[in-house]
C-alpha angles and dihedrals in degrees: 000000000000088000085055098037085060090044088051092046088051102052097050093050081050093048085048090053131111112239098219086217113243103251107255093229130117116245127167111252120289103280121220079258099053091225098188108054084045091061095053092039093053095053092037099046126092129163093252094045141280125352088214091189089064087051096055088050088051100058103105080057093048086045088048094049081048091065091047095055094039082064099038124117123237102247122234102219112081092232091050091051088047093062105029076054088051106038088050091046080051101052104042086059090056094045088051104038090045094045103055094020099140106273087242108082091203095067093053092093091065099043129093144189092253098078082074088073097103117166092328088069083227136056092214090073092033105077140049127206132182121245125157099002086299129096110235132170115231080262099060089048087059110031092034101033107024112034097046093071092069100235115116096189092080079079076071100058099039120084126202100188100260139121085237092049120104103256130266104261109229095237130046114265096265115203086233097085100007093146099049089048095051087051101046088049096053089040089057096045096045086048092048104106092210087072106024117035145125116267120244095266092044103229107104127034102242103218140196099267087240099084078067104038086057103020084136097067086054093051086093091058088055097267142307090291094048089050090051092041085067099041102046128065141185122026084344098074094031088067095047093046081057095058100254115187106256114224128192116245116220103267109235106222107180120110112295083234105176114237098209117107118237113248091207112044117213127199115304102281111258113253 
């Protein structure tokens, strides 16, 4: 009865979604690279966070990227399914942020994701996007693809627009070091004192809200306290092997704009 009532849930907040349409364009088959997606990252990516206006001005390429991964195939190895899942989550947030971002560029540093929300109330359960032939929300990627292959650190490689986000990677997630690159990501995240810190009492370590909110994909590694353990150093993980109390920092939600300038200016990004 509980198993049916979730599956009914699911399919009417599946029926309530908006279906982003595949772009009618012809594209080769998605290559090993992802071309594609590396084009649009190299010119987005800054060290503090997105250049949105590239992004718009890369949309015919991400359109283009879409239609690669509609007529991908699910691969069969664990580590090939965990990268084609986050470069897809990845690029449909960019698609959709960059799509319906306020015409007024100056607004774009007080705006979040969230207002995408609509009568779903998130726009993670909003919208549908096509990825191997199926229709899946940026949930589902996540909770259905993603989750189910047992390795947290994927929350490291997948971006959902925000400050308190872990950060786009400049190059799509490759199969070839796979592994080194989903380390170092968690490792950097889990050192940045922005999400992981003492508080100022020092007396608790203050941590991103998403070790809560997904405590569950970290029981494997022995917890939320054990993965930090052995990503944090210093005074940092002292504190945690002595059992110091773990608070929630506020999560920051407004757009991760980068505050870089480009040092070469494009067009003036279409409203």
């Amino acid at each position: 009865m509980g198993n049916r009532f979730l599956i009914l849930v699911w399919m009417v907040a599946l029926m309530a979604a908006e279906d982003i349409p595949t772009p009618l364009v012809e594209t080769p088959p998605l290559d090993p690279g992802h071309r594609l997606l590396a084009k649009v990252l190299d010119k987005a990516v800054a060290p503090s966070g997105v250049r949105w206006a590239e992004v718009r001005e890369q949309l015919a390429t991400l359109d283009r990227y879409r239609v690669q991964l509609a007529r991908a195939r699910v691969p069969e190895d664990r580590l090939e399914r965990l990268a084609l899942h986050a470069n897809a989550y990845n690029a449909f947030v960019l698609t959709l942020v960059a799509n319906r971002l306020p015409a007024d560029p100056s607004t774009w540093r007080r705006w979040s994701i969230r207002n995408l929300g609509g009568e779903q109330g998130s726009p993670w359960t909003a919208f549908t996007f096509e990825l191997a032939g199926e229709r899946l929300t940026l949930d589902q990627i996540e909770r259905l693809r993603l989750k189910p292959l047992g390795d947290p650190r994927f929350r490291f490689a997948t971006c959902n627009a925000s400050r308190s986000s872990p950060p786009l990677s400049a190059q799509p997630w490759l199969v070839e070091g796979l592994e080194a690159r989903l380390s170092a990501a968690s490792q950097a995240f889990a050192g940045d004192p922005a999400q992981v810190r003492p508080s100022d009492d020092g007396q608790r370590i203050e941590v991103n809200p998403l070790f809560d909110w997904f405590a569950d994909d970290f029981s494997a590694s022995g917890g939320v306290r054990a993965f930090l353990l052995g990503r944090t150093t210093g005074a940092i993980q002292e504190k945690l092997s002595g059992g110091a109390p773990i608070a929630w920092l506020a999560y920051d939600w407004t757009l991760n704009v980068a505050t870089e300038p480009v040092a070469n200016p494009t067009e003036t990004p279409r409203p």
